[in-house]
C-alpha positions as CSV (number, residue, x, y, z in Angstrom):
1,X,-33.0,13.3,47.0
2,X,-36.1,14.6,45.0
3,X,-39.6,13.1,45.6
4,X,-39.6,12.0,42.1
5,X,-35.6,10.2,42.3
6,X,-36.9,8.5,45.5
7,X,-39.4,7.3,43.7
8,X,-37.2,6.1,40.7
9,X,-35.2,4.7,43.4
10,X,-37.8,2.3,45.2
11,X,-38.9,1.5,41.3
12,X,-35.8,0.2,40.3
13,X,-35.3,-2.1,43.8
14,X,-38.8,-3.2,42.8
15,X,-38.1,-4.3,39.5
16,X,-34.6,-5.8,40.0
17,X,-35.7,-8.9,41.5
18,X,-39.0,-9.0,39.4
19,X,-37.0,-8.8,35.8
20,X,-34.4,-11.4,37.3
21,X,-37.4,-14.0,36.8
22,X,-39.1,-12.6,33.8
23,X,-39.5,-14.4,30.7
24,X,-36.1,-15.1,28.5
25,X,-36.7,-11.7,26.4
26,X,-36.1,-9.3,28.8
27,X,-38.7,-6.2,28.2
28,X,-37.5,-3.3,26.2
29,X,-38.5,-0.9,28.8
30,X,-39.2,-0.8,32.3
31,X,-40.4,1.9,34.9
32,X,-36.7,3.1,35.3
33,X,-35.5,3.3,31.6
34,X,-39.0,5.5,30.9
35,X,-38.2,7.1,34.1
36,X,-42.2,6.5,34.7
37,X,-42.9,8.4,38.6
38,X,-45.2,5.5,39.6
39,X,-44.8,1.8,38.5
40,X,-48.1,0.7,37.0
41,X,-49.4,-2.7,38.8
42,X,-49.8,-5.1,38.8
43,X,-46.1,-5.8,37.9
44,X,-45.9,-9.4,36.2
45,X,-43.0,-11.2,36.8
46,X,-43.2,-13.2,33.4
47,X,-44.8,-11.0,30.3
48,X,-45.5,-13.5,27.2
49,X,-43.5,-12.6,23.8
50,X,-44.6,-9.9,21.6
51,X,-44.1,-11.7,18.6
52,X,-46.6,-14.2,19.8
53,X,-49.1,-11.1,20.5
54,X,-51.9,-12.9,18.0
55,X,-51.7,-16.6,19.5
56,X,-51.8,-15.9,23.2
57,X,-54.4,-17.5,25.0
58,X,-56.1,-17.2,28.4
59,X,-54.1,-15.7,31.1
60,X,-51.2,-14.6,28.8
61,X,-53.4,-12.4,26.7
62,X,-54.5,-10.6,29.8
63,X,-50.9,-10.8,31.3
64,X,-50.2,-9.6,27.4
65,X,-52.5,-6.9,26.9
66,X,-51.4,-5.0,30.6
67,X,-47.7,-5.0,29.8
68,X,-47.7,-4.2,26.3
69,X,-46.0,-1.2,27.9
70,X,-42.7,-3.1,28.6
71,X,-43.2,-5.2,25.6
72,X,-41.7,-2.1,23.5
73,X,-39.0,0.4,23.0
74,X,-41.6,3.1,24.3
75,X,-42.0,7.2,24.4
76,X,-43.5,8.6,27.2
77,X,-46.4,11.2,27.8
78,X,-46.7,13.1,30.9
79,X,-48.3,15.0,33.2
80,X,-48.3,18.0,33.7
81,X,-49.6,18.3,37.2
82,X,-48.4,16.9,40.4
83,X,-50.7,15.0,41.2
84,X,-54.2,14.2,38.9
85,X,-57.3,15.8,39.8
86,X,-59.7,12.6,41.0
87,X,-63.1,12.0,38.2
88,X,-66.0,13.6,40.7
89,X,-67.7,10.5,41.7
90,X,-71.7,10.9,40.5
91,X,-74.0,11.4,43.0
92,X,-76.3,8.4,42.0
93,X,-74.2,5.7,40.5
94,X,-75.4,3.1,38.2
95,X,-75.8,-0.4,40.3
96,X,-76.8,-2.4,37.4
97,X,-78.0,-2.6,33.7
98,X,-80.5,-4.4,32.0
99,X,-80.4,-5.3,28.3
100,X,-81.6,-7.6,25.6
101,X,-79.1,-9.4,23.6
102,X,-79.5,-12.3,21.2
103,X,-82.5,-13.2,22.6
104,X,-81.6,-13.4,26.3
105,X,-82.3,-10.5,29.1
106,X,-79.1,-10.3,30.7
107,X,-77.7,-7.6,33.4
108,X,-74.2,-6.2,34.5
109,X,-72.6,-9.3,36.0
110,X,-73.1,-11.4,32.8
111,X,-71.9,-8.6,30.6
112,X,-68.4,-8.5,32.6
113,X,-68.4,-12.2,32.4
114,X,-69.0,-13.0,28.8
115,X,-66.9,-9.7,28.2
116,X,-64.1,-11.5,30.0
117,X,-63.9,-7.1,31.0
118,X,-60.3,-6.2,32.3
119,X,-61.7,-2.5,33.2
120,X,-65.2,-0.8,32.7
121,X,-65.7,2.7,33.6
122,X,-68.6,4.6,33.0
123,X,-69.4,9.0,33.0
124,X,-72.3,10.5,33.3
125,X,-71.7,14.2,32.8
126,X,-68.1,13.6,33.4
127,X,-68.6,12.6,36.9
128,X,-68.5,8.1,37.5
129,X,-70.9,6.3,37.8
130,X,-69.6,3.0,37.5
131,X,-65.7,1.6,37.9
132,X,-64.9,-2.1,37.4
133,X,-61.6,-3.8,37.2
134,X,-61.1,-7.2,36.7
135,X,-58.0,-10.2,36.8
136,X,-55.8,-8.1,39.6
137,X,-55.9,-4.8,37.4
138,X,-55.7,-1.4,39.4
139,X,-56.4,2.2,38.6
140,X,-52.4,2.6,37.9
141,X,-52.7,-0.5,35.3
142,X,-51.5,1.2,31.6
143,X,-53.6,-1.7,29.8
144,X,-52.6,-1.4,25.9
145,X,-55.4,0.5,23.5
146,X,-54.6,-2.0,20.2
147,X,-56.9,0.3,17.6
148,X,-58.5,2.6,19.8
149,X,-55.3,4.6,19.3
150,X,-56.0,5.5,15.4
151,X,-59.1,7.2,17.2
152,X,-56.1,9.3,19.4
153,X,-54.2,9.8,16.4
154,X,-57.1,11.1,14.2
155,X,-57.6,13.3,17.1
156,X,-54.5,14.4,17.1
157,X,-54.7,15.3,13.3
158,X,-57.2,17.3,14.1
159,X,-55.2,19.4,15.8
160,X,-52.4,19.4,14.0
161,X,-55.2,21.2,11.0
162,X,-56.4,23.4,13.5
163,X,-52.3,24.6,14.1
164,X,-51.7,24.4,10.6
165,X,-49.3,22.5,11.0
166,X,-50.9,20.1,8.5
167,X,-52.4,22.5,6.2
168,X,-55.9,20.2,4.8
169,X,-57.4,16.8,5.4
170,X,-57.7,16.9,1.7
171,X,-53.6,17.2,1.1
172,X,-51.7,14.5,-0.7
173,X,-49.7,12.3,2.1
174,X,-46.3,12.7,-0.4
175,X,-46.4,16.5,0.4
176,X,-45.2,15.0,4.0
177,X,-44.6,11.3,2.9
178,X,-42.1,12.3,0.0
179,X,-40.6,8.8,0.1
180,X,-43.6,7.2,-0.5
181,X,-43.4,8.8,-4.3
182,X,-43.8,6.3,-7.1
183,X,-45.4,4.0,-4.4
184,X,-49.3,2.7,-4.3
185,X,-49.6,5.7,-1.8
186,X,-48.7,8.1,-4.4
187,X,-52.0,10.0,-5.1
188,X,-53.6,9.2,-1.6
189,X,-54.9,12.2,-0.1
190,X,-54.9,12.4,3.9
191,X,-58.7,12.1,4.0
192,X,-58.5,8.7,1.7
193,X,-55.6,7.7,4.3
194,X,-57.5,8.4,7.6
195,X,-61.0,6.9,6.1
196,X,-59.0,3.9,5.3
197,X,-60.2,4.3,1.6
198,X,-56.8,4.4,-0.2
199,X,-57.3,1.4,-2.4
200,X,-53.9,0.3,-1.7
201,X,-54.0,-3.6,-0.7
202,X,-54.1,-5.1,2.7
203,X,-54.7,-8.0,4.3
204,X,-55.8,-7.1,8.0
205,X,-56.6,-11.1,9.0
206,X,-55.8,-11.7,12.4
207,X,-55.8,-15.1,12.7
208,X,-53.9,-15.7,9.3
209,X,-50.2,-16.2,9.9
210,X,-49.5,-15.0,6.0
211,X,-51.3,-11.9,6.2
212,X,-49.6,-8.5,6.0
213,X,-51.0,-7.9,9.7
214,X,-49.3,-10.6,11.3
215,X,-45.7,-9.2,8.9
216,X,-46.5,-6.2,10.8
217,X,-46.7,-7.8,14.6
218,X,-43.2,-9.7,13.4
219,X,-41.7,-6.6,12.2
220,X,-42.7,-4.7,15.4
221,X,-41.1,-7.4,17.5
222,X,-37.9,-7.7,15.4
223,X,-34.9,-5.4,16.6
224,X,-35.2,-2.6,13.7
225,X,-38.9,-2.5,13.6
226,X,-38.8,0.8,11.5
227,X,-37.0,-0.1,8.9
228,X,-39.2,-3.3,8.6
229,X,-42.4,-1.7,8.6
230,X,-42.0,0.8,6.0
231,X,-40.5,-1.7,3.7
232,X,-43.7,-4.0,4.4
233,X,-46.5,-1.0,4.0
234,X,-44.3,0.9,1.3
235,X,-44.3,-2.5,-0.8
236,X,-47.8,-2.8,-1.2
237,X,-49.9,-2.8,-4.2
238,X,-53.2,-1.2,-5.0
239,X,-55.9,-3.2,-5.8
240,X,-56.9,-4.0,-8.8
241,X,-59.3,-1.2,-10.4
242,X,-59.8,0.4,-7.1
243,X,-59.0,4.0,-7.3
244,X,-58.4,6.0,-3.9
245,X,-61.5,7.1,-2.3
246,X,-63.8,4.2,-4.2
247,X,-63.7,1.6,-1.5
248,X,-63.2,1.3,2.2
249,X,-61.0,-1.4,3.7
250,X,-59.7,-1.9,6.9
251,X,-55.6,-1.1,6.7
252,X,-53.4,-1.4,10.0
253,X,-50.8,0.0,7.5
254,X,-52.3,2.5,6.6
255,X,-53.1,3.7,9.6
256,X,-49.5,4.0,10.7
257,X,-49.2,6.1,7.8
258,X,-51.2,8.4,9.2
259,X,-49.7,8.7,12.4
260,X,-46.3,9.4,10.3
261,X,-47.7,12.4,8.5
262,X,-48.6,13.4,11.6
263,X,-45.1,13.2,13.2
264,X,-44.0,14.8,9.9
265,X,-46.0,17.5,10.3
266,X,-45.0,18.8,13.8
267,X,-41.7,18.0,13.7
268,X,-42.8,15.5,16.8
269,X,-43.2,11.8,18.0
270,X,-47.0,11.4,18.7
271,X,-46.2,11.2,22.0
272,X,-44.7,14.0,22.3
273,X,-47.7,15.9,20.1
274,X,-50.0,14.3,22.8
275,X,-47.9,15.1,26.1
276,X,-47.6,18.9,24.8
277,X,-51.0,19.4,23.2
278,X,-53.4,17.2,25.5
279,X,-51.9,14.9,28.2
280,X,-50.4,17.7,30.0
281,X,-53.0,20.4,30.0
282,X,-55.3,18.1,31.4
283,X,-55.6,16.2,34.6
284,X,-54.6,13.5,34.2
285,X,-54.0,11.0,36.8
286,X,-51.0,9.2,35.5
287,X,-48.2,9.5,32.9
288,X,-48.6,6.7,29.7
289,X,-46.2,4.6,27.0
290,X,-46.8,4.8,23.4
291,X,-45.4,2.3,21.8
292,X,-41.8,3.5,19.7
293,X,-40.2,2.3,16.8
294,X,-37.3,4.8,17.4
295,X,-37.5,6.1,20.4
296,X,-38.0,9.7,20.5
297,X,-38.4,10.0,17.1
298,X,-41.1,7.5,15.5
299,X,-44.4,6.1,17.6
300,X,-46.3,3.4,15.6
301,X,-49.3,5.0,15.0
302,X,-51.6,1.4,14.0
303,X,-52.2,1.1,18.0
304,X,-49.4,1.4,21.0
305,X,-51.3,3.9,23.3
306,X,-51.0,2.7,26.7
307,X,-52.5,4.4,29.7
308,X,-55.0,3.9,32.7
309,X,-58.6,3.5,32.7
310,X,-59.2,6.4,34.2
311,X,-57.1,8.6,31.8
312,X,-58.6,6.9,29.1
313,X,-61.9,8.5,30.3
314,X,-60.3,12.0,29.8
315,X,-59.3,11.7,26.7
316,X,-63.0,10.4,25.8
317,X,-64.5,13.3,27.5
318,X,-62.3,15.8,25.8
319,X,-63.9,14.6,22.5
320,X,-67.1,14.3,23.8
321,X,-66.6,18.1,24.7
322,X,-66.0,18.7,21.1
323,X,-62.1,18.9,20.9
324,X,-62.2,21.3,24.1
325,X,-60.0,21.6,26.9
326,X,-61.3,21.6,30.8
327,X,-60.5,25.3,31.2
328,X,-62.6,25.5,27.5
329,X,-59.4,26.4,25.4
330,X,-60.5,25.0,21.7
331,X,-58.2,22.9,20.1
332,X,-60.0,21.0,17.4
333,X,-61.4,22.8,14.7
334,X,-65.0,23.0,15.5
335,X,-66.7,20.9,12.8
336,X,-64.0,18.3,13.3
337,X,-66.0,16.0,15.4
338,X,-68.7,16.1,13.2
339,X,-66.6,15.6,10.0
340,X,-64.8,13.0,12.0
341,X,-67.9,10.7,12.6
342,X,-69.5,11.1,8.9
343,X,-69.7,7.6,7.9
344,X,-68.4,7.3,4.7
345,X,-70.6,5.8,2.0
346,X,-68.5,3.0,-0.3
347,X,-68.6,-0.4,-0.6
348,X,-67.3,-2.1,2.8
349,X,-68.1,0.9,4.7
350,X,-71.5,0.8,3.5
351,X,-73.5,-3.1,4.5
352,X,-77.0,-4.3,5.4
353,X,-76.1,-3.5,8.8
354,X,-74.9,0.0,8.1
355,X,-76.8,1.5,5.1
356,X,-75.5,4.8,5.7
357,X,-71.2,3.5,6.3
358,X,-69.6,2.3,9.5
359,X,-66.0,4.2,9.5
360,X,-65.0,8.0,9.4
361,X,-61.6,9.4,10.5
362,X,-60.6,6.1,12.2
363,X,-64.1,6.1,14.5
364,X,-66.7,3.8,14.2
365,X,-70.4,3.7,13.9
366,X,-71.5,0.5,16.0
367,X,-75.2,0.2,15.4
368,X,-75.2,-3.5,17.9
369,X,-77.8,-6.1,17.3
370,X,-81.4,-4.7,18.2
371,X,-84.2,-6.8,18.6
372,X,-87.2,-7.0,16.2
373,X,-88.9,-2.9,16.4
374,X,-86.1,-2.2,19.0
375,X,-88.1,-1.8,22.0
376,X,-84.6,-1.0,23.6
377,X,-83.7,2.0,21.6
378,X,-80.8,0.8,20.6
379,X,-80.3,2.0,17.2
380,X,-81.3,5.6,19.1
381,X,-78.7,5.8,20.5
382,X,-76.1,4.3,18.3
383,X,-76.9,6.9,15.7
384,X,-76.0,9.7,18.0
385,X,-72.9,7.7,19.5
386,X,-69.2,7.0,18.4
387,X,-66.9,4.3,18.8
388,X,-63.0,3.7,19.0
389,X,-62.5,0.7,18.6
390,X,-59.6,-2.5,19.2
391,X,-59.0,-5.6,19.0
392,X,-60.2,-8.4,21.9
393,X,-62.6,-6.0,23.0
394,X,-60.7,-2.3,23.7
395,X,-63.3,0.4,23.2
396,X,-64.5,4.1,23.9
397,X,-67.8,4.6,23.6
398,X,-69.2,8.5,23.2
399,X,-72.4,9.7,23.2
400,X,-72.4,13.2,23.2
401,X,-76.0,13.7,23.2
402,X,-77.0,11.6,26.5
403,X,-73.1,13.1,28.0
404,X,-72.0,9.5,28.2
405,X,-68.8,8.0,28.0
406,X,-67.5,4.6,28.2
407,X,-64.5,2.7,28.5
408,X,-63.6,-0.8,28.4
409,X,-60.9,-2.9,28.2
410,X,-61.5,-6.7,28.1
411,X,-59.4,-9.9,27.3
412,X,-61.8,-11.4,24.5
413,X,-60.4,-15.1,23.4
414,X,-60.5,-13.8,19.7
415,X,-59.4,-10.8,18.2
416,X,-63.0,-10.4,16.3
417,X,-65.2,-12.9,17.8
418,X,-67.8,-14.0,15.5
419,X,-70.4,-15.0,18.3
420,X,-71.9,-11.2,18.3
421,X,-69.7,-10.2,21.2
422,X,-68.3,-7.0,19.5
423,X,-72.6,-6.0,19.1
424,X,-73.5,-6.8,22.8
425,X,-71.5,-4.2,23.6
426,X,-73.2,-1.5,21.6
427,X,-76.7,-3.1,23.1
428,X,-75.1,-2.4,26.6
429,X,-74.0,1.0,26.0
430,X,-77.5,2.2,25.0
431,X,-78.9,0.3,28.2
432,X,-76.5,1.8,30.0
433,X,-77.0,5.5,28.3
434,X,-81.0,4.9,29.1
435,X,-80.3,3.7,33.3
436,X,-78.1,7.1,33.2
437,X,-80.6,9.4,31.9
């Protein structure tokens, strides 16, 4: 028997007597039906239902958020190595950090507390400075990205251009969406789609049962969550008077869209595109699950990227690199990270808090809440810095200036708290990017 099949082998006599006591919908997938070489863990006995994903509370959302990976019909990404070569570990790492936030001086302990953080991990010139988990999680936990995956995807487009395999960002999404001909999509140019400024209609609410979010968490639940989804996103109308490209809102199905041209376009599921392009080129530590709404065909391209903290570092520091490889091989065209983060400037990208627009191609601009003259430097370093952003609290934070990279996963009560919680963690960052320097 292989290393691997032995492997498989002790998975599956884990699992048995784990799933016999799991909760009354089994898991669409488990370590042996992804044939995964390492079980992630911790291994919850009782996983909360999917369709429930926007009302769990408390321990189930972090329960939730960890197997979201078994919650799915899900495609695998792999490795290409053996075994992962280990983050160097930096040579003076970062013991605490002190910031300003609504008033308060607060420090590293508070932050992981009143970020309720699942995982923090921190590089400094690639190398760690500072690893955290938190509620039983380990460095083999795949904790679920929710949104920070349209930041993978929009990577991934990038690649796909640089192939041309997708020939512009400026193409029409029917030349590789022709179904959606005759459609509120028709006329929506790939740029409008991954800048969310398609003008078709959307109601993102998390915490409104009616809104075409939650159809989309009921649809992705269901047992033909294809079919379901494309009739909900296909259906929708534009909004009244608003051409594509005049405003920016925030569009879940729109997003999935672009994953779909994507898929289109190479003839691949993204997880596939990722496993042959990135995943397995680099070393990474640990195979992932994206999230499948036909397995080996269709990924779901709004979120479903699941993987380990550490891995998630990788993939922040081959952006931070510019779109290049460890060994330096190119992949992204090179003006791709800075087309990528140009904020574009329309009404609901543009605010009081972000004259110059918040959202490029599916990354943020996340200027926190600096105090009065920002002693701190905050807004310094946010307009040099990038974000990928998710809901309760996922996040990758880039600075490529300062060669800073952070990653947290956390198990926030709400999806968008509206306490400032989603700022503190921009105030953080640049403390954190000024203790590293």
């Amino acid at each position: 028997m292989s290393i691997r099949n032995f492997i498989r082998a002790c998975c599956v006599a884990f699992l048995l007597p784990a799933l016999a006591h799991a909760s009354v919908d089994a898991p669409a997938s488990d370590c042996f039906s992804l044939q995964l070489a390492e079980c992630p863990a911790p291994f919850d006995a009782q996983i909360p239902a999917a369709g429930a994903m926007l009302s769990w509370q408390g321990e189930d959302r972090v329960v939730g958020l960890r197997n979201t990976w078994r919650m799915y019909p899900g495609d695998v990404f792999r490795t290409g190595h053996a075994a992962g070569s280990p983050l160097p570990r930096a040579g003076h790492p970062l013991d605490d950090v002190h910031y300003q936030f609504a008033g308060r001086a607060r420090d590293l302990p508070s932050y992981l507390a009143h970020q309720r953080v699942a995982g923090l991990l921190l590089l400094k010139d690639g190398q760690v400075a500072f690893e955290y988990y938190g509620f039983g999680n380990t460095a083999s936990t795949l904790w679920t990205s929710r949104s920070v995956a349209k930041s993978v995807v929009s990577t991934l487009v990038g690649i796909a251009i640089q192939e041309g395999r997708i020939h512009a960002i400026d193409d029409p999404i029917v030349q590789y969406l022709p179904e959606l001909k005759g459609t509120a999509w028709d006329g929506v140019t790939l740029r409008q789609l991954i800048t969310h400024t398609s003008g078709v209609a959307w109601n993102e609410q998390y915490d409104d049962p009616n809104s075409d979010f939650s159809a989309l968490t009921q649809c992705e639940a269901g047992t033909d969550p294809y079919p379901c989804i494309m009739r909900l996103v296909s259906s929708r109308p534009r909004r009244a008077g608003v051409a594509p490209g005049a405003a920016w809102s925030y569009n879940t199905g729109g997003a999935w869209l672009v994953g779909r041209v994507l898929e289109e376009a190479t003839g691949m599921p993204i997880a596939r595109y990722l496993e042959s392009r990135l995943w397995s080129r680099e070393p990474m530590e640990r195979e992932g699950v994206w999230q499948a709404l036909v397995p080996g065909s269709i990924d779901m391209g709004g979120h479903g990227f699941n993987a380990s903290l550490r891995d998630w570092a990788r993939f922040a520091l081959f952006v931070e690199r510019g779109g290049k490889l460890s060994d330096g091989t190119q992949l992204l065209p090179p003006q791709w990270i800075k087309d990528a983060t140009t904020w574009v400037r329309v009404p609901g990208s543009v605010t009081p808090q972000t004259p110059d627009g918040q959202y490029g191609f599916q990354w943020w601009f996340s200027p926190g809440q600096p105090a009065a003259g920002d002693p701190a430097g905050v807004l310094a370093v946010a307009r040099h810095s990038f974000w990928a952003e998710g809901i309760y609290g996922q996040a990758i934070a880039i600075d490529p200036v300062d060669h800073v990279v952070m990653v947290q996963w956390s198990a926030w009560p709400a999806a968008v708290p509206d306490d400032g919680t989603e700022e503190e963690q921009a105030n953080f960052f640049a403390s954190a990017v000024a203790a590293l320097r």
